[in-house]
MDTraj code that builds the backbone (N, CA, C; nanometers):
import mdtraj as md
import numpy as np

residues = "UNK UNK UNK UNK UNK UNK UNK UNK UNK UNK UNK UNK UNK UNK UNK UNK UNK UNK UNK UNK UNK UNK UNK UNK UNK UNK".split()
xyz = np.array([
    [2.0643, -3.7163, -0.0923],
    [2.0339, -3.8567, -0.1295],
    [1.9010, -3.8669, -0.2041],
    [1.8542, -3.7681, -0.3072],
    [1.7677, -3.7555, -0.4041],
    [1.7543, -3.8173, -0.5262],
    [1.8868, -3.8161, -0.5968],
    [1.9277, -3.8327, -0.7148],
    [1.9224, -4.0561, -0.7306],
    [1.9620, -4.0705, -0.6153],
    [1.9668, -4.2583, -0.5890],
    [1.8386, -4.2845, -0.5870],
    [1.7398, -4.2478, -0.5279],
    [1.6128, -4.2698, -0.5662],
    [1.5855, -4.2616, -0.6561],
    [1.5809, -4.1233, -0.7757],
    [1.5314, -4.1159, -0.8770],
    [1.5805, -4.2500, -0.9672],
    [1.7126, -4.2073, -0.9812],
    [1.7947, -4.3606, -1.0601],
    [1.7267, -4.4817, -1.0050],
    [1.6904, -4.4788, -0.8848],
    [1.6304, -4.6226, -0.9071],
    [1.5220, -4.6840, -0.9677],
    [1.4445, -4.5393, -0.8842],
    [1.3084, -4.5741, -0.9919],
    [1.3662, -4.5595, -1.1459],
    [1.3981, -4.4751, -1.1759],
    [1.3891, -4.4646, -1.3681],
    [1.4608, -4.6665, -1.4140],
    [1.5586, -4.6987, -1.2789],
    [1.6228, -4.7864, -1.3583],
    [1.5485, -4.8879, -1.3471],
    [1.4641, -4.8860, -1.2531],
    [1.3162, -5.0135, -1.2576],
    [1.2259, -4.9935, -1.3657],
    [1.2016, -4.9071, -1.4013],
    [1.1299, -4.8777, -1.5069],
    [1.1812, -4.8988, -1.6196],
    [1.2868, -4.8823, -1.6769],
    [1.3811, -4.8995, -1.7475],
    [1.4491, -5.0596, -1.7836],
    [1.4387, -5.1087, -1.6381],
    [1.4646, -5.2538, -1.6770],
    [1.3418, -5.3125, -1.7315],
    [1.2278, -5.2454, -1.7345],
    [1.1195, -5.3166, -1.7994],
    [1.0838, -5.3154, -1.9267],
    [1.1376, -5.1593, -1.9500],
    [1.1099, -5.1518, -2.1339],
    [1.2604, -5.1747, -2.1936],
    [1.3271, -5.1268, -2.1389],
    [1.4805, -5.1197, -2.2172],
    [1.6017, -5.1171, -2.0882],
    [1.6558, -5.2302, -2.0734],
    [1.7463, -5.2712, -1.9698],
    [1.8530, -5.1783, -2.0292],
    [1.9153, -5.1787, -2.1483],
    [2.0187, -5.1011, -2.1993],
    [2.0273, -4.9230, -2.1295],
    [1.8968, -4.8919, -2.0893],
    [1.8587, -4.7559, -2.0324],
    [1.8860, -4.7493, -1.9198],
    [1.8587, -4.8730, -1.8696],
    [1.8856, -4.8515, -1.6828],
    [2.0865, -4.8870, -1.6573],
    [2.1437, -4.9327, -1.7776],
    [2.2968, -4.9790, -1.7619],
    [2.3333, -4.8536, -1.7958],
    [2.2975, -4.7463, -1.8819],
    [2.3114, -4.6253, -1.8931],
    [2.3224, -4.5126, -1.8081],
    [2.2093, -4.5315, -1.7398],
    [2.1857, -4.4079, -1.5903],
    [2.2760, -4.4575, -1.4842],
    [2.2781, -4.6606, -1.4743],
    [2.3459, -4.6613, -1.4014],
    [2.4739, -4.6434, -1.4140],
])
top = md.Topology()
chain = top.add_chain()
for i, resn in enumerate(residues, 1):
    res = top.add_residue(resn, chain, resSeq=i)
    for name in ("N", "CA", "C"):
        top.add_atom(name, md.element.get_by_symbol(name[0]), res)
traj = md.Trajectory(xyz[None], top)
């Protein structure tokens, strides 16, 4: 259960500069 963390963070981060990035990973 490593990988759900990472995705989350990147996709918080991601919703901040480029939402299209975090609909991607997710």
């Amino acid at each position: 259960p490593s990988p759900m963390v990472t995705i989350k963070l990147v996709s918080s981060a991601g919703w901040l500069g480029s939402r299209e990035e975090s609909v991607e990973v997710a």
